[in-house]
Residue frames as a rotation matrix with the C-alpha (Angstrom) as fourth column:
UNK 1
0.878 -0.074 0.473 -31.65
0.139 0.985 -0.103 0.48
-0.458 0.156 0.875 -4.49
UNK 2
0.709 -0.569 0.417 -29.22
0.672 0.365 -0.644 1.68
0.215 0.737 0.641 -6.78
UNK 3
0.319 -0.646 0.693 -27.22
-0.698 -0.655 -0.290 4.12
0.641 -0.391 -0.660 -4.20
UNK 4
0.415 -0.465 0.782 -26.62
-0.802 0.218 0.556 0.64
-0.429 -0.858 -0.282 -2.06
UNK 5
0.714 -0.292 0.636 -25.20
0.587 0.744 -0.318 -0.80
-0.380 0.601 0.703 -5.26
UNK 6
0.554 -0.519 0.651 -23.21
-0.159 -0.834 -0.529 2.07
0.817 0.190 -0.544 -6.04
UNK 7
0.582 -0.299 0.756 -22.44
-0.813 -0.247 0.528 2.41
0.029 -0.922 -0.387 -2.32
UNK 8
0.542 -0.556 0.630 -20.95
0.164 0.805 0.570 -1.73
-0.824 -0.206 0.528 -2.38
UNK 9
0.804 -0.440 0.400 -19.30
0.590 0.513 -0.623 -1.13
0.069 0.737 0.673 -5.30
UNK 10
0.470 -0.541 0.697 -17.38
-0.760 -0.650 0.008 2.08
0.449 -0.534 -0.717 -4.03
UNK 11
0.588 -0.306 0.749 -16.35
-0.755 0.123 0.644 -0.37
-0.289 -0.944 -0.159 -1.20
UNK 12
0.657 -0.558 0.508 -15.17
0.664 0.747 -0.038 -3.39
-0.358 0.362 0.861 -3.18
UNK 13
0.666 -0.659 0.350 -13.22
0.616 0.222 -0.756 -1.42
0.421 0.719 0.554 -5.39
UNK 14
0.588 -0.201 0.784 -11.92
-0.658 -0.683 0.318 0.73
0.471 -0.703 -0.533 -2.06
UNK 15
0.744 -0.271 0.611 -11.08
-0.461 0.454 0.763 -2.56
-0.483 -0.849 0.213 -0.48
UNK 16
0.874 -0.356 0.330 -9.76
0.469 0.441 -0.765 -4.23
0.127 0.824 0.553 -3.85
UNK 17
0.813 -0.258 0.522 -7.51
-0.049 -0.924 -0.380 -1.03
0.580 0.283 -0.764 -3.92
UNK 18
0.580 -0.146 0.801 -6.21
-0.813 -0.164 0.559 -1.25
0.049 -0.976 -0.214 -0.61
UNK 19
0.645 -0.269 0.716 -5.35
-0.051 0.919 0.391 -5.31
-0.763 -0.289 0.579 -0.35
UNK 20
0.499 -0.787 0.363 -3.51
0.861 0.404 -0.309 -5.39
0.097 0.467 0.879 -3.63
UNK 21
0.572 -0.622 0.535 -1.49
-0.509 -0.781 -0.363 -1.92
0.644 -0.065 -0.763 -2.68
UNK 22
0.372 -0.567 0.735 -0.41
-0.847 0.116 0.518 -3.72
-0.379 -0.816 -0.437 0.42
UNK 23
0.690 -0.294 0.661 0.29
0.385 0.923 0.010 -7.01
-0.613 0.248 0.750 -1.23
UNK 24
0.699 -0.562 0.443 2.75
0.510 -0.042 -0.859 -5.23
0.501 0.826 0.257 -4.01
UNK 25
0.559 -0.814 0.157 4.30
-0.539 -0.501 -0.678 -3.19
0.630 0.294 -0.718 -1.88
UNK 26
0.533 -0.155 0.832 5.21
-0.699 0.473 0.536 -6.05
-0.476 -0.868 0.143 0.60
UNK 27
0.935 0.235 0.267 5.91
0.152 0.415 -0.897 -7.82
-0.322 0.879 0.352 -2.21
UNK 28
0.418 -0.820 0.391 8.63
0.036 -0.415 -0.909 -5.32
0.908 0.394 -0.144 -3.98
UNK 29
0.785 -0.207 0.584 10.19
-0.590 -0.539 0.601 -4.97
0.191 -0.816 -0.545 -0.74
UNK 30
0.496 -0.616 0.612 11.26
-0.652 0.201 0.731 -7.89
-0.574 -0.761 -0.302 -0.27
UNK 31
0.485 0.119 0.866 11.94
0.424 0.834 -0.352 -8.90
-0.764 0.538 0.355 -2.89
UNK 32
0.480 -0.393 0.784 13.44
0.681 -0.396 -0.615 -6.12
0.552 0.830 0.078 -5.01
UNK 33
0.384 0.086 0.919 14.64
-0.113 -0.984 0.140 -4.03
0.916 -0.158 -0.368 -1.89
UNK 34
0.904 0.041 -0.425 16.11
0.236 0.780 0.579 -6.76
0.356 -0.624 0.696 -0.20
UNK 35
0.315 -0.884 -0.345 19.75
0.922 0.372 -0.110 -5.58
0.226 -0.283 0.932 -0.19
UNK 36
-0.166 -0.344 0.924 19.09
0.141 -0.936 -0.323 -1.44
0.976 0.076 0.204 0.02
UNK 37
-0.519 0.057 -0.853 19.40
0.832 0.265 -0.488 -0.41
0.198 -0.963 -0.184 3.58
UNK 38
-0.864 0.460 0.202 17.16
-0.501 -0.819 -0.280 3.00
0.037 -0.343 0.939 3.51
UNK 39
-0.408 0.609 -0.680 14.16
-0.186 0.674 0.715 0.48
0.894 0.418 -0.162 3.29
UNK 40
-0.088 -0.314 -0.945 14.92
0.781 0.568 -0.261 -0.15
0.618 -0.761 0.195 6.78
UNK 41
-0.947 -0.171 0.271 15.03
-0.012 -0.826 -0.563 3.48
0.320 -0.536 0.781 8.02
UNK 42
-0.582 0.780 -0.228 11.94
0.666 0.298 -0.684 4.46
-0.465 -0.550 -0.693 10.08
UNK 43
-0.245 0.587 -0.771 10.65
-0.607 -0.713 -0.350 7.20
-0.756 0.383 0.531 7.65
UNK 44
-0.876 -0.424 -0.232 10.30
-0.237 -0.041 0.971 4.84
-0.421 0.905 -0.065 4.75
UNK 45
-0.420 0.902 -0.098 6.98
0.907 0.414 -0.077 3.11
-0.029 -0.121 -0.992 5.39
UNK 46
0.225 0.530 -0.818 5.43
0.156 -0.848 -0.506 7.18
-0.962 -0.014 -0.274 5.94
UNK 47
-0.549 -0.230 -0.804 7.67
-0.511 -0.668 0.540 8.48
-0.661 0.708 0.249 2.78
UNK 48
-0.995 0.017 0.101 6.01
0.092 0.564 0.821 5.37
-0.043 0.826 -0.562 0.41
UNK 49
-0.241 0.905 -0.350 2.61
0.770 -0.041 -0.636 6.13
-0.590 -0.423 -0.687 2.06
UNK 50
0.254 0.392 -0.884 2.56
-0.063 -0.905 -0.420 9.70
-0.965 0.163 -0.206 1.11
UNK 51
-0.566 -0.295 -0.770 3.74
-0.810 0.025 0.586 8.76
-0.154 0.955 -0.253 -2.50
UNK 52
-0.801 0.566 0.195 1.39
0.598 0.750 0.282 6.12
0.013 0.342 -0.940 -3.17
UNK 53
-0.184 0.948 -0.261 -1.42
0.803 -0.008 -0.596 8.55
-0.567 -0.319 -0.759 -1.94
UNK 54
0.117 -0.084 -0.990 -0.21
-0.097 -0.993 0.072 11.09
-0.988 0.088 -0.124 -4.12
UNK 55
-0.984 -0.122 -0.130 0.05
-0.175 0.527 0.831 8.86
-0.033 0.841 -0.540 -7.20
UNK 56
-0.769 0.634 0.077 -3.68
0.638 0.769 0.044 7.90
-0.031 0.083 -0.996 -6.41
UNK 57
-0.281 0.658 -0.699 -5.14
0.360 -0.603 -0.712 11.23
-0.890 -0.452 -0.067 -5.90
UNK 58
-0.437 0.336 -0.835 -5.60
-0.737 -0.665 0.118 11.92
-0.516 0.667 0.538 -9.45
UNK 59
-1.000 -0.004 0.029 -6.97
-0.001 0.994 0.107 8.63
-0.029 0.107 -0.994 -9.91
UNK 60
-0.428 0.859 -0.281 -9.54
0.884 0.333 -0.327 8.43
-0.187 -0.389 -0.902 -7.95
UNK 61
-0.314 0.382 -0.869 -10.56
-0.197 -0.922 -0.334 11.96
-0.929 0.066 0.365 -9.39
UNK 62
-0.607 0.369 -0.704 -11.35
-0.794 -0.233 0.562 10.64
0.043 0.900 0.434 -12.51
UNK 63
-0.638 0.621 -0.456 -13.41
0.641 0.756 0.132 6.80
0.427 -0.208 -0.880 -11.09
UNK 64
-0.164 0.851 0.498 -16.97
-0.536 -0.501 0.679 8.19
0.828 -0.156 0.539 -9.93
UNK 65
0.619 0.474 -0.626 -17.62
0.143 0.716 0.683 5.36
0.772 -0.512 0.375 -7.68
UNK 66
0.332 -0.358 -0.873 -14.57
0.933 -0.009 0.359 6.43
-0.136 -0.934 0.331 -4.71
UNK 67
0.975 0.206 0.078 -13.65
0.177 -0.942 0.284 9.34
0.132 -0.264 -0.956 -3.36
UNK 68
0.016 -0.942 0.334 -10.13
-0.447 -0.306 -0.841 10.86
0.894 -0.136 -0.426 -1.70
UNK 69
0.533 -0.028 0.845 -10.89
-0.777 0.378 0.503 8.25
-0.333 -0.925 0.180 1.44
UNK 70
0.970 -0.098 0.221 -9.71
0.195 0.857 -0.476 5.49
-0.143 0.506 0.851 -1.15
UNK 71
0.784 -0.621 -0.018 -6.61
0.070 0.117 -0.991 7.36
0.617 0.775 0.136 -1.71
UNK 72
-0.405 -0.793 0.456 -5.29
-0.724 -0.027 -0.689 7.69
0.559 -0.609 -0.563 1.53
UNK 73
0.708 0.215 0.673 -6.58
-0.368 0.925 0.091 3.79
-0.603 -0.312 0.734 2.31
UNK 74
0.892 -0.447 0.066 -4.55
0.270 0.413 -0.870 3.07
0.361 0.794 0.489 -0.59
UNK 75
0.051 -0.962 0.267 -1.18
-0.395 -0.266 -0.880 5.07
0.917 -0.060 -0.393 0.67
UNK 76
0.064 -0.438 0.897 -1.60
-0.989 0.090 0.114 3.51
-0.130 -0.895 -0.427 4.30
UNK 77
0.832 -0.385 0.399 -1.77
0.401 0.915 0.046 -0.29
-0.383 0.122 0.916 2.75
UNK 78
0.544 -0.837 -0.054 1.30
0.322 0.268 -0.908 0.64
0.775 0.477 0.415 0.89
UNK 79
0.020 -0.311 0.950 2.90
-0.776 -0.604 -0.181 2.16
0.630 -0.734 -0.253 3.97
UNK 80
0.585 0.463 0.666 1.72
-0.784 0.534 0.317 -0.89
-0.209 -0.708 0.675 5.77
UNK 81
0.997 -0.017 -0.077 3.12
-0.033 0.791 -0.611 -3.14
0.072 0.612 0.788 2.91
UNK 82
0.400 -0.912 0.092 6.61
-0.308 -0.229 -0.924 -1.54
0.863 0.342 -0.372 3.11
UNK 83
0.265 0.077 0.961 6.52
-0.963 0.064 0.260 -2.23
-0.041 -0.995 0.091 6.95
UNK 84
0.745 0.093 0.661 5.97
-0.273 0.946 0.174 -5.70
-0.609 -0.310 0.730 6.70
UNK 85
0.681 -0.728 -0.087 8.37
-0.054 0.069 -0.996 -6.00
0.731 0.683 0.008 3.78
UNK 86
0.065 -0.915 0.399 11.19
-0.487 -0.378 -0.787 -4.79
0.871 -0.143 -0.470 6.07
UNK 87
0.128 -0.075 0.989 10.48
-0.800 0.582 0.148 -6.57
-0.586 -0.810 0.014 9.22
UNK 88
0.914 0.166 0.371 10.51
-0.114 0.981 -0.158 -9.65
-0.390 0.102 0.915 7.18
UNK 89
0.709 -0.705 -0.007 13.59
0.170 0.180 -0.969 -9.05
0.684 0.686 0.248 5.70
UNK 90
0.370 -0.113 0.922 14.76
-0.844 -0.457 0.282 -8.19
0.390 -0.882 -0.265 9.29
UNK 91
0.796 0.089 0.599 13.54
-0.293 0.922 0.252 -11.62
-0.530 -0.376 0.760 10.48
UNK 92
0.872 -0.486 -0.055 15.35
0.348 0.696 -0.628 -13.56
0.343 0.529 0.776 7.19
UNK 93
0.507 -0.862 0.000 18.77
-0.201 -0.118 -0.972 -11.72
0.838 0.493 -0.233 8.09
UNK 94
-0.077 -0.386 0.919 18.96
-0.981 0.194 -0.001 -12.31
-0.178 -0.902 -0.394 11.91
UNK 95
0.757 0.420 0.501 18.19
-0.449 0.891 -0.070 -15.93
-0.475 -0.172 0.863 11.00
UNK 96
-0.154 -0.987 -0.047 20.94
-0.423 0.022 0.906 -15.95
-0.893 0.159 -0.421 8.96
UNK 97
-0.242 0.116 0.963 18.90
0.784 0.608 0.124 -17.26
-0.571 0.786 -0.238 5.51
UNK 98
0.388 0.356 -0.850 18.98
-0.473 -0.715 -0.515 -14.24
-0.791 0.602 -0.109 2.99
């Protein structure tokens, strides 16, 4: 009983983890990173990944409930986030409304 309460709570706070990494970094992108053009380069989305997952790995070494699967879920939403960040700021500048 109390390893598949353990086991959901691992997962909420795995998914939790994840959804607001990708929401901030999608977030700062475009919003604070709107006018730098390395943002835009195709390594940045990997380089913010591996630095988010490396910021989290001593985290998640000291929470009991997740593991080191949480921390590289966590660096590919931010990786993800930085993506979407830049394609949207893509979109807004071919439209002409930055």
């Amino acid at each position: 009983m109390f390893h598949a309460l353990f086991g959901l709570a691992g997962f909420a706070i795995t998914a939790g983890a994840a959804l607001l990494g990708y929401w901030q970094a999608k977030s700062f992108t475009r919003t604070r990173l709107r006018f730098v053009d390395g943002v835009h380069k195709a390594s940045a989305p990997f380089l913010a990944a591996i630095g988010a997952a490396l910021v989290a790995l001593p985290v998640v070494w000291l929470v009991p409930l997740v593991g080191t699967g949480t921390a590289l879920l966590f660096g590919a939403a931010v990786g993800l986030g930085v993506n979407s960040g830049a394609r949207e700021i893509r979109r807004r500048i071919g439209a002409g409304t930055i």
